[in-house]
C-alpha positions in Angstrom: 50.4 -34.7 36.0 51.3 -32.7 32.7 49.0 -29.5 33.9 47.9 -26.5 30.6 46.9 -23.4 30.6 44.0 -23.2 27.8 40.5 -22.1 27.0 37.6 -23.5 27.6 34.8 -23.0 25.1 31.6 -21.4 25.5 28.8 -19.6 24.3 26.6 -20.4 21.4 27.6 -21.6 17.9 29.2 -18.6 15.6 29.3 -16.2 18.7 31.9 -18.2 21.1 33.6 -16.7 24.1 36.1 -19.0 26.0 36.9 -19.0 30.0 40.8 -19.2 30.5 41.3 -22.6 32.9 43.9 -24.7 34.2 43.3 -28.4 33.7 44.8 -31.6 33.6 45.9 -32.2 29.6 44.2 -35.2 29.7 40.9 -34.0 30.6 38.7 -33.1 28.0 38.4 -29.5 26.5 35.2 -28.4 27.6 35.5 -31.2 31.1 37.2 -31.1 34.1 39.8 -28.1 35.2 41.7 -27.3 38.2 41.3 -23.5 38.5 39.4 -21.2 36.1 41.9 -17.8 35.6 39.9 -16.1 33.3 38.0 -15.4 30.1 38.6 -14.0 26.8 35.9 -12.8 24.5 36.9 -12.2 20.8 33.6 -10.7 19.7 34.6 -7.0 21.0 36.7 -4.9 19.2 38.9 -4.7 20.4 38.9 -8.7 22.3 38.1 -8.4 25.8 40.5 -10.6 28.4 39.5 -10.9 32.3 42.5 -12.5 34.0 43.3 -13.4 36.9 46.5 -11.9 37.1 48.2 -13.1 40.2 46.6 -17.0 40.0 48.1 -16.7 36.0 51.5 -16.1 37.5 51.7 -18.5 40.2 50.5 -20.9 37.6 53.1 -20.2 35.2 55.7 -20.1 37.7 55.0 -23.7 38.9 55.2 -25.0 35.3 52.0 -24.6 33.8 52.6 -24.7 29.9 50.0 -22.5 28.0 48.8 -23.6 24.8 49.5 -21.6 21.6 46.6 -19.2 22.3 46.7 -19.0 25.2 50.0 -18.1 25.6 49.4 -15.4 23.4 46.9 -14.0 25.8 48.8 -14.0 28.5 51.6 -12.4 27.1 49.5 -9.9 25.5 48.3 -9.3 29.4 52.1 -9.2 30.6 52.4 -12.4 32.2 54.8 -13.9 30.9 56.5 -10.7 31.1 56.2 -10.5 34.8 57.5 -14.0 35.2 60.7 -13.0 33.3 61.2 -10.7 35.2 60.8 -12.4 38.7 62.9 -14.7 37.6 65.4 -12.1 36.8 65.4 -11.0 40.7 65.5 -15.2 41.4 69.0 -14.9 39.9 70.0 -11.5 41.2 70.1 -9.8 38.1 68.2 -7.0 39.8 65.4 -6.5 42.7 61.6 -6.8 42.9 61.6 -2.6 42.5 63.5 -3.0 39.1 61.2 -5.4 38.1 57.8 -3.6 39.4 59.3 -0.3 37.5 60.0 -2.2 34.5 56.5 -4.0 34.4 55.1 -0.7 35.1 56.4 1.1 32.1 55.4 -1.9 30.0 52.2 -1.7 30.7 51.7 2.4 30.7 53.3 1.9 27.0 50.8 -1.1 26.1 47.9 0.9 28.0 48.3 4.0 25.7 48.2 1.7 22.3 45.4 0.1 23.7 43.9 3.9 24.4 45.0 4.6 20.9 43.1 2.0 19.2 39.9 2.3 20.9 39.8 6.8 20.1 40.8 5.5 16.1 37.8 2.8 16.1 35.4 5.4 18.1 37.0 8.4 14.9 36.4 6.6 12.6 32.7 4.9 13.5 32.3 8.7 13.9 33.0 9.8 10.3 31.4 6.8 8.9 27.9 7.8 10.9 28.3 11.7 9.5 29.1 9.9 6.1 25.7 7.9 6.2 23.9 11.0 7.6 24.8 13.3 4.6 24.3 10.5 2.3 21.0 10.0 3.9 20.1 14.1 3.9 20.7 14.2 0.3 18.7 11.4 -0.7 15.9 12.9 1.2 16.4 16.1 -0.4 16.3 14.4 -4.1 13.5 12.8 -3.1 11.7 16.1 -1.6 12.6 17.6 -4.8 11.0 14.9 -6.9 8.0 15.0 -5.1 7.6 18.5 -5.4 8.1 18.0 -9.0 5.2 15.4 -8.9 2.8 17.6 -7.1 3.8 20.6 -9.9 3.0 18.3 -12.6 -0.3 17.4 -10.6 -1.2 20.9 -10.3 -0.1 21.9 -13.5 -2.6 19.0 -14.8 -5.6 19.9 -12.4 -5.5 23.8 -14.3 -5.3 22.3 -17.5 -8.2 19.9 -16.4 -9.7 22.5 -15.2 -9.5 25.2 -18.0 -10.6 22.7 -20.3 -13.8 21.8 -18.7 -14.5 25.8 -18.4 -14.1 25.9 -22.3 -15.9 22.6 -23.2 -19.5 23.7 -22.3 -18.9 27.0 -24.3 -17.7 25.1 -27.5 -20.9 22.9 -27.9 -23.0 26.4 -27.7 -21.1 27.8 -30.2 -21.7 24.5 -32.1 -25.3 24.6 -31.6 -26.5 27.9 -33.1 -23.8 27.0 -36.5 -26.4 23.5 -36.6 -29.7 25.7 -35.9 -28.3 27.6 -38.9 -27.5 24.8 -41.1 -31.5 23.3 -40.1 -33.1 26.3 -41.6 
């Protein structure tokens, strides 16, 4: 029985996140599967992976054959790593120490890129939210500044409004006395 190592799709349509199974190749993607080993979930950034890691080793060790992606998550998670180098202490090249030291400075090294990453996404999501909030405080201050301008004009208006009705009833009574005249 040919046996994969592959993902499993789930979630809803445009937003999928996949569990990490080992099935039968025969079997149908989303069917039947022999052990589930993990899951993977591209929509983070950066993607999150919950493996398994022991179960992914024994399985790769007995022959499992992951599939293109999945074999890129796993070896992005050191397991293929880690059965290189058991088999390395099969043969005698070294012993399980050399191995565990090597695997552990692998993943100290991969664990500070990873570190890396995240602090340069969580930088710059932090200069981009200053950027918006000085964009958005000077907007608000053009605005403020055309409104005040608005309300001057208003007030400016109002006065004139103002001054001109307390001329206008002194102009017809000035008028009237120049008619009264003309009358007589």
């Amino acid at each position: 029985m040919p046996v994969k190592i592959r993902l499993q799709r789930h979630g809803r349509k445009g937003y999928a996140y996949y569990h990490i199974v080992v099935a039968d190749s025969r079997a149908p993607r989303d069917g039947k599967f022999i052990e589930r080993i993990g899951s993977y979930n591209p929509n983070t950034n950066p993607a999150t992976v919950d493996l398994k890691f022991d179960r992914a080793v024994y399985w790769v060790a007995t022959g499992a054959q992951p599939t293109d992606t999945a074999r890129n998550i796993l070896s992005d998670e050191g397991v293929l790593l880690k059965n290189h180098l058991l088999g390395g202490v099969k043969k005698g090249a070294f012993d399980e120490a050399e191995a565990e030291k090597r695997f552990a400075a692998w993943k100290t090294s991969k664990d500070s890129k990873i570190d890396k990453t995240k602090e340069q996404l969580a930088a710059e999501k932090a200069t981009a939210a200053k950027a918006r909030q000085k964009a958005e405080a000077d907007a608000n201050k053009a605005k403020a500044a055309e409104v005040a301008k608005k309300k001057a004009e208003a007030v400016a208006a109002a006065a004139e409004a103002v001054a001109e009705v307390a001329t206008a009833p002194e102009a017809p009574a000035a008028e009237a006395p120049a008619e009264e005249a003309a009358t007589e």
